[in-house]
C-alpha positions in Angstrom: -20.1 -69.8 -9.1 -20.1 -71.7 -5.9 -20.0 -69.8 -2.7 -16.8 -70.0 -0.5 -17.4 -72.1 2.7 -17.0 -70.4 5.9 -13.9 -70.8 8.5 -14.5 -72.9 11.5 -14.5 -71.2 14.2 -11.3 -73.0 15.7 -9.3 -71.6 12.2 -10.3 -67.8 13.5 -7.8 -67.5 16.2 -4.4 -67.8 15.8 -4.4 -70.4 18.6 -6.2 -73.6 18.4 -9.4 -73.4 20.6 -11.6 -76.7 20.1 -14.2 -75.7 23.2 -15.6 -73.5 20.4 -17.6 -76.6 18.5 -19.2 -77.3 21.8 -21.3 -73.7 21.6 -24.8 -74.3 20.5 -24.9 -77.6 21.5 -27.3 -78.9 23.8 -27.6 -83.0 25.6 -31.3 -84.2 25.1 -33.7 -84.5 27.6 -33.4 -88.2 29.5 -37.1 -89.6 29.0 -38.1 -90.0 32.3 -37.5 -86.5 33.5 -39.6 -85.5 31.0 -42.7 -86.6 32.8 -42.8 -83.5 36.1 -45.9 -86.1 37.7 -43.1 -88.4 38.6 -40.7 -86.2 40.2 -43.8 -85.0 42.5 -44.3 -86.8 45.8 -47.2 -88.6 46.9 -49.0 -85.8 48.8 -48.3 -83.5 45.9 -49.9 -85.5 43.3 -52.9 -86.2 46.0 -53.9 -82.7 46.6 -54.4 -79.7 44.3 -52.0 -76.5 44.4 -55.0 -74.2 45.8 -55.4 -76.9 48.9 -51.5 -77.0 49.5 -51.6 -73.2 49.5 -54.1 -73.2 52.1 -52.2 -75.4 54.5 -49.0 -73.4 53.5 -51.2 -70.6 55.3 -51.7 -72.3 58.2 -48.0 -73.3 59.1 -45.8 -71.2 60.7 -43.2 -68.6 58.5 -40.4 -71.0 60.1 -42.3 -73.9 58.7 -42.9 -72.7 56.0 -39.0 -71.7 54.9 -38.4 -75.0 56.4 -41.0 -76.9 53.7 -38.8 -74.5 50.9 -35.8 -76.3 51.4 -37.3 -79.6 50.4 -38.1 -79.4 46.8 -38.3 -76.8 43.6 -42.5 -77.2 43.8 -42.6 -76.1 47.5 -39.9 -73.4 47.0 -42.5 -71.7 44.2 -45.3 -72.4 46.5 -43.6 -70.6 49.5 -43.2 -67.5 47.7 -46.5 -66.9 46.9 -47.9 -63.6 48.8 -51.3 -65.3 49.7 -48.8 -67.0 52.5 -46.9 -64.3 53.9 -50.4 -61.6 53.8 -51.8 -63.8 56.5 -48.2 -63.8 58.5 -47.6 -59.8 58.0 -51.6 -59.6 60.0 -50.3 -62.2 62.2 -47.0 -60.2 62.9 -48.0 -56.6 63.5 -51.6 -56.9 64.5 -50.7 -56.5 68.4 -50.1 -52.7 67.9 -51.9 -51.6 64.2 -54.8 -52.4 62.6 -55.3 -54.5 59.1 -55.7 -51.8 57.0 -52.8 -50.0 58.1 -50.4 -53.5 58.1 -51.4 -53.3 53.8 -51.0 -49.7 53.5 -47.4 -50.1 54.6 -47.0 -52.9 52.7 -47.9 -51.4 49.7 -46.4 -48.1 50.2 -43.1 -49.3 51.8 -42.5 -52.4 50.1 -44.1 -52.0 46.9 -47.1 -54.2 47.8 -44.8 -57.2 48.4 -45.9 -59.0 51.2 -43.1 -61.8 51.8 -40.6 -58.5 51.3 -42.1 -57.0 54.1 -41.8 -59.5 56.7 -38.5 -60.3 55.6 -37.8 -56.3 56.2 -39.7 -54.8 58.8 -38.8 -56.1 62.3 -41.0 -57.3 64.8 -41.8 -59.0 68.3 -41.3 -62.8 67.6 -44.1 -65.1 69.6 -43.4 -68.3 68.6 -40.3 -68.5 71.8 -38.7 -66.7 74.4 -36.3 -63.9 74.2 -33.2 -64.7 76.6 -30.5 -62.9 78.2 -27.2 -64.9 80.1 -25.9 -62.5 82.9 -22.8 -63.6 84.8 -20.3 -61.5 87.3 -17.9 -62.4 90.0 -19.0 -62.1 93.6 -16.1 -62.5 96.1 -16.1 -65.5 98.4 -14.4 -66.8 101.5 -11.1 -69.0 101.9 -11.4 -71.4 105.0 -11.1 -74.6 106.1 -14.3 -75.6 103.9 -14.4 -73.3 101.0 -11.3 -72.8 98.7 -13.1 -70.1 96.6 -11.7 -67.1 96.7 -14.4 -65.8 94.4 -17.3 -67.3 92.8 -18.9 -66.8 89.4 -22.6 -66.2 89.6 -24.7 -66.8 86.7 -28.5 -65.4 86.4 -31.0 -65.3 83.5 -33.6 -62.8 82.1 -36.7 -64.0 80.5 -39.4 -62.4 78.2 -41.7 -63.7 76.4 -44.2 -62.2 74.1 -47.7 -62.1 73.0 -49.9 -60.9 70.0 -52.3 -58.8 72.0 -50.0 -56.6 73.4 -48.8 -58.2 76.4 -45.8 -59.8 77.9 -44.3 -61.9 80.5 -40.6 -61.5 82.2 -39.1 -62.9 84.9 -35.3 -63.0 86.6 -33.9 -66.7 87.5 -30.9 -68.7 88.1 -32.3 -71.7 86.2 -31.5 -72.1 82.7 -33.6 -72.2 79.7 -34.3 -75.7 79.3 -36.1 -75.6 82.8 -37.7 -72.6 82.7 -39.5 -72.3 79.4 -42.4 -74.7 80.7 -43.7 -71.7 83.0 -43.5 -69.1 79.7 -45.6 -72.0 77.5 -48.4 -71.8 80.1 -50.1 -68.7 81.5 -51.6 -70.8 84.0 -48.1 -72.0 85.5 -47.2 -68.4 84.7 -50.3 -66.8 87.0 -48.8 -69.3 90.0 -45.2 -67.8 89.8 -44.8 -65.5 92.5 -41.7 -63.9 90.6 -43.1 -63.6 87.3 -43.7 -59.9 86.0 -46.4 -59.4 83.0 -47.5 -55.8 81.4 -47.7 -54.4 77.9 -45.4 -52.8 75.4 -45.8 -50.4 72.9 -43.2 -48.1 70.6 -41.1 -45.6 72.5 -40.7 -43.3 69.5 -43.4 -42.9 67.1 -42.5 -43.9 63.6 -39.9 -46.0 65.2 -40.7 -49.1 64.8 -37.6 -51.0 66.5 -37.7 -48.3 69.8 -39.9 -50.2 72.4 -41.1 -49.5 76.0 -42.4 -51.7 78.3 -44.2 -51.3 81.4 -44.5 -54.0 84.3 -48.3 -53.9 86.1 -47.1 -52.1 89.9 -46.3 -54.3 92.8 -48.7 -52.8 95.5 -47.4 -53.5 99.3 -49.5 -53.6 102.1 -48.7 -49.7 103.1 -50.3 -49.1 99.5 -47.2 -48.0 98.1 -46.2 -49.6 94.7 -43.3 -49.8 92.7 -43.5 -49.8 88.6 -40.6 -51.5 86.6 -40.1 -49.8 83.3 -37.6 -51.5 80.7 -36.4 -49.9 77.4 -35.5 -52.0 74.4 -33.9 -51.6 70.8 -35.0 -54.1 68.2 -33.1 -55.5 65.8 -32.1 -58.3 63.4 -28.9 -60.3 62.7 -30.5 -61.5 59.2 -33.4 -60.6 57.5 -36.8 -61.6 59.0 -35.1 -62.0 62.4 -35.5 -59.9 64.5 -33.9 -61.8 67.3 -32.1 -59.3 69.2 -33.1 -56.9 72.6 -30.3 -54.5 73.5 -31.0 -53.1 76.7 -31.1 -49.4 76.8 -32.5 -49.0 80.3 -34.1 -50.2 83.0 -35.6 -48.5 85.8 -37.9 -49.1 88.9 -40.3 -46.1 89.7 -42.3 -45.8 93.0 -45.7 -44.4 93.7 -46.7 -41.5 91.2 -42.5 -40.7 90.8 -41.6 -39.2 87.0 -40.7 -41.8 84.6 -36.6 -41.5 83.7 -37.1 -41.8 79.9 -33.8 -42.8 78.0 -32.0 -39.8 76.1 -31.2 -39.7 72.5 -27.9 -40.7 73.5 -28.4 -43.5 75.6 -30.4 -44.9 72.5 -27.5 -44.3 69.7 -25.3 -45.4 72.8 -26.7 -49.1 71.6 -24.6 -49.2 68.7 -21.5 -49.1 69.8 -19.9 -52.6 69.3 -18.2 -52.6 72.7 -21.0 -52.0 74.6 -22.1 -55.7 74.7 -18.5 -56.6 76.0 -18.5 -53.7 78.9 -21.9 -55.1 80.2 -20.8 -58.7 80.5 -17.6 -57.6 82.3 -19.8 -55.4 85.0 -17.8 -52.2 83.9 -19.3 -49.1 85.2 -21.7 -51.0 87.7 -23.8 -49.1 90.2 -24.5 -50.5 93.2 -28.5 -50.6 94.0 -29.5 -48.4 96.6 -33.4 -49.7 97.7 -33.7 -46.2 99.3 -34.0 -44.1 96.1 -37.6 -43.2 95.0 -36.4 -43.9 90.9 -33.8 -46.2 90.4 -31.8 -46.7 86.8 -30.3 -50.4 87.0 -27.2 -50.8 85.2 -26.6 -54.7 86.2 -27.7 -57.8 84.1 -28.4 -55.7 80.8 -27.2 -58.4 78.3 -28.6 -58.2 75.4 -31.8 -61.0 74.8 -31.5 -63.2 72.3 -34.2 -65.1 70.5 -35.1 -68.9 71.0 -37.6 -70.8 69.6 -39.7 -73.2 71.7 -38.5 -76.2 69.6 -35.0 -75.2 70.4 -34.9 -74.2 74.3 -33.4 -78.3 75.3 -30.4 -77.6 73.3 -29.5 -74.0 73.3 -26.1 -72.7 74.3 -27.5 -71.2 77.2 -28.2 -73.8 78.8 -24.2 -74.8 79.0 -23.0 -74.0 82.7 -20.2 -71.7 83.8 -18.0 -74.8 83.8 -18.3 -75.2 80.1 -19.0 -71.1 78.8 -17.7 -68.4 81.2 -19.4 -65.4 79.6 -22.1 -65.2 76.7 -21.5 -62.2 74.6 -24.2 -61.8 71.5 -23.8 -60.6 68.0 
């Protein structure tokens, strides 16, 4: 007795549904993508995957998710944890030792070192954090000035290292002139206004909390002053970390007590407006030299990150003409 043949699958349905016969059917393979040696590029088919892994190491984590974006083979190869290990010890070596960097990784972040510096912030080094400060200074009207009022523009400048230390200065010259001095210490050493100290965590166990200390301007009468700045770390998208916010900043003479930021000056950070209410100068004080501990409260933008092959064409660098204020994200 023969067997009854099956319904098609288009007779199932009440309504007529011919994309059914194209389930379960697959195009063949073109012949000459089934050869992967001729899709590789000349250096990949040159050197082996452990000698490309090693120069992976060697690059830069911004090179390096650059290099992703060029083909499948170097978007495999820049995942591998061999890469980002040696960036994680780069990254955090300034304030812990090695073996604590891989007992965080493999407690916090499940031994995934790429996850970690994707996830944990930390002080960039390869550029120069920047802040744009701008506030209206009132002029005079006369036969040869028209300005009522003028808008003065000033910039904040840190920069970074990996041992601990830092470098900051305060000048009306934009970005694109400026970062030569940061690149060298030796121009740095021969700027009278440049500032360097060290940083460290404000809080322990908070890692985005930081404090840094200026080394003490001594005067002739032996007197010094000490500049002490308060910063909140943070990240727009992950592996970042390219924002300061300001919490405070202070300048402390002779053996004066340091005016350590409350609680609530730090959760104070995260109020949206903040940002806005600096760049406008609301609730300004005006600087009095006199006073033995000063808290500043003007030109506390918050400092964006730049890298150095971006300083010539930054936003910054546009003049009042062109951007008014700069208010950061």
């Amino acid at each position: 007795r023969e067997r009854a043949r099956p319904t098609p699958p288009v007779m199932a349905y009440l309504t007529p549904r011919p994309w059914v016969f194209m389930y379960n059917r697959y195009l063949p393979i073109p012949e000459s993508s089934r050869d992967k040696k001729e899709k590789l590029g000349l250096i990949q088919k040159l050197l082996p995957e452990d000698a490309m892994r090693e120069i992976f190491k060697r690059m830069t984590p911004v090179a390096v998710s650059r290099a992703a974006c060029c083909c499948r083979a170097w978007r495999l190869m820049s995942a591998h944890e061999d890469i980002w290990e040696k960036a994680c010890y780069d990254a955090w070596r300034y304030r812990e030792e090695s073996e604590d960097t891989a007992r965080i990784a493999r407690d916090r972040y499940h031994g995934s070192w790429r996850h970690m510096f994707f996830h944990r912030v930390r002080l960039r080094t390869e550029g120069i954090y920047v802040s744009r400060n701008t506030y209206v200074k009132p002029g005079v009207t006369d036969w040869d000035n028209l300005n009522p009022v003028h808008l003065v523009c000033y910039y904040r400048y840190y920069r970074f290292f990996s041992n601990g230390e830092f470098l900051c200065k305060t000048s009306p010259h934009k970005l694109a002139h400026v970062h030569k001095t940061f690149k060298s210490r030796y121009l740095a050493a021969k700027d009278s206004a440049m500032f360097h100290g060290g940083f460290k965590l404000a809080c322990k166990g908070d890692e985005t909390r930081l404090h840094l200390e200026c080394v003490p301007h001594t005067r002739p009468d032996f007197t010094f002053t000490t500049l002490h700045m308060w910063l909140r770390l943070r990240s727009t998208h992950p592996g970042g970390s390219n924002r300061l916010d300001f919490v405070k900043l202070a300048s402390v003479d002779n053996e004066m007590n340091v005016p350590h930021p409350s609680e609530a000056q730090w959760v104070e950070v995260d109020d949206p407006e903040l940002a806005y209410r600096r760049s406008c100068g609301i609730n300004v004080k005006r600087y009095n030299g006199t006073l033995p501990v000063n808290e500043l409260s003007r030109g506390l933008n918050t400092l964006v990150f730049v890298p150095w092959e971006d300083v010539h064409d930054h936003v910054l660098n546009l003049s009042t003409d062109k951007m008014d204020f700069f208010v950061t994200g």
